[in-house]
Backbone as a chain_set.jsonl record, in Angstrom:
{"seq": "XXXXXXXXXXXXXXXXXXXXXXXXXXXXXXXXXXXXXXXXXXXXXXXXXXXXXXXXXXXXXXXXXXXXXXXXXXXXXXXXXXXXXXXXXXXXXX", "coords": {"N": [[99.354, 115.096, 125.215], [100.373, 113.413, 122.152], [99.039, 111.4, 119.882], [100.083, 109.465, 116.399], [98.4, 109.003, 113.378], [98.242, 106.983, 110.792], [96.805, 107.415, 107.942], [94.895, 106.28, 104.687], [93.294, 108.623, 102.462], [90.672, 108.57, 101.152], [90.106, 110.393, 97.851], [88.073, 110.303, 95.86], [85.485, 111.833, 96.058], [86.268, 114.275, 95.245], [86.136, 113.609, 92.69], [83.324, 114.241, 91.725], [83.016, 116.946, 91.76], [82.944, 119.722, 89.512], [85.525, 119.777, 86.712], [86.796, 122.715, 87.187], [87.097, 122.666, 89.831], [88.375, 120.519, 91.594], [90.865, 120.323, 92.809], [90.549, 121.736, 95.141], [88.348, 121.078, 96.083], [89.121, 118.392, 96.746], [90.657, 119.49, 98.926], [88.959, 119.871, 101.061], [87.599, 117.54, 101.152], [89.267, 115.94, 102.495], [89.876, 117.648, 105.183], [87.374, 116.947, 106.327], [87.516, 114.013, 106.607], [89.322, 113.644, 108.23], [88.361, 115.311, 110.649], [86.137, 113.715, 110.675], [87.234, 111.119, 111.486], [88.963, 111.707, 113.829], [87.894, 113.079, 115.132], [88.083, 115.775, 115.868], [87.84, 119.664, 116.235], [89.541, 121.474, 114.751], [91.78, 121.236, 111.737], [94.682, 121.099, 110.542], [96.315, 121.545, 107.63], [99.23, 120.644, 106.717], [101.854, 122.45, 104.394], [103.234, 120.207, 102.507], [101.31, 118.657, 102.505], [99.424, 119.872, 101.105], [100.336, 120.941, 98.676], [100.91, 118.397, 97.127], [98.185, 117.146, 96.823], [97.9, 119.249, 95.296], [99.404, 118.765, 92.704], [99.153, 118.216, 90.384], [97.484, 119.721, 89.494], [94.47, 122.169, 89.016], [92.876, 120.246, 88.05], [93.177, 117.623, 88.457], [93.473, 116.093, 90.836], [94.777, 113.624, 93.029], [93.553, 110.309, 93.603], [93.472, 109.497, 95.9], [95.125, 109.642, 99.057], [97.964, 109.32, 100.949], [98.431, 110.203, 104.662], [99.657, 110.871, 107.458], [98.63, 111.581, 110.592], [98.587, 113.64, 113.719], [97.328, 113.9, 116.706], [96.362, 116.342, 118.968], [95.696, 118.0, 122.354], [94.636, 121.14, 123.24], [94.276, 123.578, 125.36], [91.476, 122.177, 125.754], [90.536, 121.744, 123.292], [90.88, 119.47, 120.521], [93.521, 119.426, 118.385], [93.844, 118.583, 115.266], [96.869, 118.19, 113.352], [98.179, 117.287, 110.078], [100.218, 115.515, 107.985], [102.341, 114.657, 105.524], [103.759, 111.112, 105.67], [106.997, 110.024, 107.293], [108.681, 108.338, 105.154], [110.097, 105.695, 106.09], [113.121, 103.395, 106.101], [113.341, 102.947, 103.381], [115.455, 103.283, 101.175], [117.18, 104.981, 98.038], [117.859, 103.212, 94.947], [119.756, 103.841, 93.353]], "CA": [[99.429, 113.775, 124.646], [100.237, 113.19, 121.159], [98.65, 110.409, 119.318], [99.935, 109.901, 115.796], [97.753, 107.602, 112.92], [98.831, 106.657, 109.491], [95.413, 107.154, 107.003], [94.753, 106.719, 103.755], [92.243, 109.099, 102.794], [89.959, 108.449, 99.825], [89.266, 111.871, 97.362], [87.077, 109.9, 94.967], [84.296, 112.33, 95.88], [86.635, 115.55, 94.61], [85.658, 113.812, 91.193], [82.195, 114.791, 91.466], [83.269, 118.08, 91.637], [83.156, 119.936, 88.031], [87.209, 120.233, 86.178], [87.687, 123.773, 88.045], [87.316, 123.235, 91.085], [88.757, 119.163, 92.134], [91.365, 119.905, 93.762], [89.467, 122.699, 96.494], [86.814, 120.268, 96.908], [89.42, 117.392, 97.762], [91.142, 119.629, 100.201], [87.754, 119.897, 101.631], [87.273, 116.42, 101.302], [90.314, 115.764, 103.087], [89.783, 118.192, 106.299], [85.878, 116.862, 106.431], [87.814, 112.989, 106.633], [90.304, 113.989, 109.694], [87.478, 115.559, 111.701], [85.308, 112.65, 111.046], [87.581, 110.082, 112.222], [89.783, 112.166, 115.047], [86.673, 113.666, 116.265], [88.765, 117.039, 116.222], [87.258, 120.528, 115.353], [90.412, 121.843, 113.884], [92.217, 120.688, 111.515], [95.835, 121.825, 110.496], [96.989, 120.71, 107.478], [100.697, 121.367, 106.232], [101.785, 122.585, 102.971], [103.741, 119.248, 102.114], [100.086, 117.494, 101.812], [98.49, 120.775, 100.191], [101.446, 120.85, 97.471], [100.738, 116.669, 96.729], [97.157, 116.882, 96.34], [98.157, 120.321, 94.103], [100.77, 118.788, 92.247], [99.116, 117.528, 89.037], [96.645, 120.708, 89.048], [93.11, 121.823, 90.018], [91.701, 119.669, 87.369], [93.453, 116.009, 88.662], [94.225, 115.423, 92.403], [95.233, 112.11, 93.24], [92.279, 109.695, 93.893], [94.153, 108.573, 97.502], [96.627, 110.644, 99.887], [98.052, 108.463, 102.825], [98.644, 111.184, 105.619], [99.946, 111.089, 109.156], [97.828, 112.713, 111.799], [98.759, 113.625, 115.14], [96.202, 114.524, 117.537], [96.81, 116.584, 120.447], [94.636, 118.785, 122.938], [94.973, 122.128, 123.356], [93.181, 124.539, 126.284], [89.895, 121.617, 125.586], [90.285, 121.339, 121.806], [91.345, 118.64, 119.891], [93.787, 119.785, 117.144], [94.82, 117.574, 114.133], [97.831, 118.171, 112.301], [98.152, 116.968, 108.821], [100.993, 115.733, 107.165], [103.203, 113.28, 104.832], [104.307, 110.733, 106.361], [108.132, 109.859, 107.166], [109.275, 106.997, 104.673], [111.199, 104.648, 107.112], [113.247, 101.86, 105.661], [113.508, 102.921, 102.036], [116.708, 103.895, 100.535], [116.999, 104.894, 97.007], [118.581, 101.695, 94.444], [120.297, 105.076, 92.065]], "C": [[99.28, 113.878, 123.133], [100.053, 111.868, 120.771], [98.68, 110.662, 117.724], [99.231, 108.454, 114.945], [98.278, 107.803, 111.471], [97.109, 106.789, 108.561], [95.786, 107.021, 105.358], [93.378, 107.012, 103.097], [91.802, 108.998, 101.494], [89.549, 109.23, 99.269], [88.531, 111.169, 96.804], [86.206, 111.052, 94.766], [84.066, 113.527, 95.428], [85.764, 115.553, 93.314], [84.223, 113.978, 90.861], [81.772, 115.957, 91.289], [83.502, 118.629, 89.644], [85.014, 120.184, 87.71], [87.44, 121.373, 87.429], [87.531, 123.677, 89.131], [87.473, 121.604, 91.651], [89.804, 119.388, 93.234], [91.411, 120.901, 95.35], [88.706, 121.771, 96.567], [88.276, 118.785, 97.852], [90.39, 118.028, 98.624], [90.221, 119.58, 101.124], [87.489, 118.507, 102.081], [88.35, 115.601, 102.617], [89.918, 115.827, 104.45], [88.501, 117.472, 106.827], [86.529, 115.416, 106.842], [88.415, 113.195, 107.954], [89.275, 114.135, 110.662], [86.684, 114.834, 112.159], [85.744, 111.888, 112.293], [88.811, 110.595, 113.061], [88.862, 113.08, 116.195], [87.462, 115.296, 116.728], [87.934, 118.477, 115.371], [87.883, 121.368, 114.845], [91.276, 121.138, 113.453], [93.423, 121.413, 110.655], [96.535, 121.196, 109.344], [98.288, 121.285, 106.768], [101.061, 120.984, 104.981], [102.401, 121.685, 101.921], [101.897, 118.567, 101.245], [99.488, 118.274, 100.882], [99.185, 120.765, 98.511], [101.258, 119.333, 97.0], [99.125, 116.683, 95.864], [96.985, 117.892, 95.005], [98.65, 120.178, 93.309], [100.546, 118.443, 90.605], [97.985, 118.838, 88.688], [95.66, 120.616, 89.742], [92.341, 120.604, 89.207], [92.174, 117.914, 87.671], [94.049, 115.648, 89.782], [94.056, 113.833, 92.581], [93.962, 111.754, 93.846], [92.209, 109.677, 95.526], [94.818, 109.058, 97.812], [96.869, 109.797, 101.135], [98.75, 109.569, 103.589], [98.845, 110.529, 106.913], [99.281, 112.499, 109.815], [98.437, 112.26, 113.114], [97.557, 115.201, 115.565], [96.581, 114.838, 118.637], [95.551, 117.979, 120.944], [95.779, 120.196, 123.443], [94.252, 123.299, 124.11], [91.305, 124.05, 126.14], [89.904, 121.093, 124.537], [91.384, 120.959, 121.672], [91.458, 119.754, 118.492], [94.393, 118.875, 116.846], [95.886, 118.129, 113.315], [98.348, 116.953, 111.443], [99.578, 116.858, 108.333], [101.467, 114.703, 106.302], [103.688, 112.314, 105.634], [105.284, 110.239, 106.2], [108.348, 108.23, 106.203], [110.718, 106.458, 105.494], [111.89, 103.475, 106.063], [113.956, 102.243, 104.166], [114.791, 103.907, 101.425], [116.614, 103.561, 98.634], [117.994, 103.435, 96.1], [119.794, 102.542, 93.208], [121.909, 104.856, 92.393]], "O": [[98.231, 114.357, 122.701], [100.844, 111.054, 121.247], [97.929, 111.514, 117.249], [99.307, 107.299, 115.364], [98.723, 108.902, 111.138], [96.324, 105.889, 108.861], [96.775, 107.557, 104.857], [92.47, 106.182, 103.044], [92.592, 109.36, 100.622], [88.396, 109.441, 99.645], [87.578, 111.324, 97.568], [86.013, 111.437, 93.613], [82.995, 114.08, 95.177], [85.073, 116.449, 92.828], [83.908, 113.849, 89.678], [80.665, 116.276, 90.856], [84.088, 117.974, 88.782], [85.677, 120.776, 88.561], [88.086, 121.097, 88.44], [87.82, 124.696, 89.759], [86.467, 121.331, 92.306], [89.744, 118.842, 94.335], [92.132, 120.736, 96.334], [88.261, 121.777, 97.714], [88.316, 118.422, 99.028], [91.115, 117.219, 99.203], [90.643, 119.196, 102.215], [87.186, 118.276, 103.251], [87.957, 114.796, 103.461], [89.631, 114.817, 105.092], [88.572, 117.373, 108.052], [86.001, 115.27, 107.945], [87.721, 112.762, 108.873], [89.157, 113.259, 111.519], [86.298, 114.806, 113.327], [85.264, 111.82, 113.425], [89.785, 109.844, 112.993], [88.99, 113.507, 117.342], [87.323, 115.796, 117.844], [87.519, 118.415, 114.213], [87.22, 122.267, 114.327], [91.812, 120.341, 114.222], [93.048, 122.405, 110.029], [97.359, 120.335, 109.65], [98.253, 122.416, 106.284], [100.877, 119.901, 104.426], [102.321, 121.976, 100.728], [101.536, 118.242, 100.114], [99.004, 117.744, 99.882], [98.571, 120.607, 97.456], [101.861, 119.346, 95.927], [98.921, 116.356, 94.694], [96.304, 117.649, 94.009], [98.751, 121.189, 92.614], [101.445, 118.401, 89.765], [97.64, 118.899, 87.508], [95.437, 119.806, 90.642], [91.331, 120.076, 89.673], [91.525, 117.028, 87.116], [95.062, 114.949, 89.788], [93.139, 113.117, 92.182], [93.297, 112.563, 94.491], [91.205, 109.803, 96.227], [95.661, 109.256, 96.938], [96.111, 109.649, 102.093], [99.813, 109.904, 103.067], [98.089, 109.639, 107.303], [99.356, 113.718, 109.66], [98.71, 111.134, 113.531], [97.219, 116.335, 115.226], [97.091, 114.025, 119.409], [94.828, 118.653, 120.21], [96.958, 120.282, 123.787], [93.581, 124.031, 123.383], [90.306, 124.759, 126.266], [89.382, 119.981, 124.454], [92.459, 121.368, 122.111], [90.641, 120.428, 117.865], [95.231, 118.269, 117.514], [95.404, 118.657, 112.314], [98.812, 115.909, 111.902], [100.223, 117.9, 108.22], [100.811, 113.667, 106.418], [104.209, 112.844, 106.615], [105.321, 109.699, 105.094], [108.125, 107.143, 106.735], [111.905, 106.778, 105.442], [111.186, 102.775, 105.335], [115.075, 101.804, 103.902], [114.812, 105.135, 101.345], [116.231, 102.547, 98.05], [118.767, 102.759, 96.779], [120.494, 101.925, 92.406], [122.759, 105.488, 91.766]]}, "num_chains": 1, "name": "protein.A"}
């Protein structure tokens, strides 16, 4: 059974982190958010979201990442996979 959820996950708490090291703490912050609220003890996330929160450097990850999780069980354990989620609807105006 896959179950997938739309989040948006709040880093705020990266920025308590000193300049070198923001955007390792909000991947941290990230994985520590999923597990909370999917109750899963792995969490999987793919290099679309790792490259987003990376994208401005270690010293300025985005405050807010909205992610798609899907939760599925696996031999007992709950695994989350992490990712972007599909923009439906939106066609460019170029």
């Amino acid at each position: 059974m896959a179950d997938e959820t739309i989040y948006v996950v709040p880093l705020r708490d990266a920025f308590r982190a000193p300049l070198s090291k923001r955007a390792k703490v909000a991947i941290r912050v990230l994985r520590e958010f999923i597990m909370r609220h999917t109750k899963s003890k792995i969490v999987s996330i793919s290099p679309e979201v790792n490259e987003a929160i990376w994208s401005r450097g270690i010293k300025r990850p985005p405050r807010r990442v909205k992610v798609a999780v899907e939760v599925r069980e696996e031999e007992g354990a709950r695994i989350a996979e992490v990712r972007l989620p599909k923009e439906e609807g939106r066609e460019s105006s170029a």
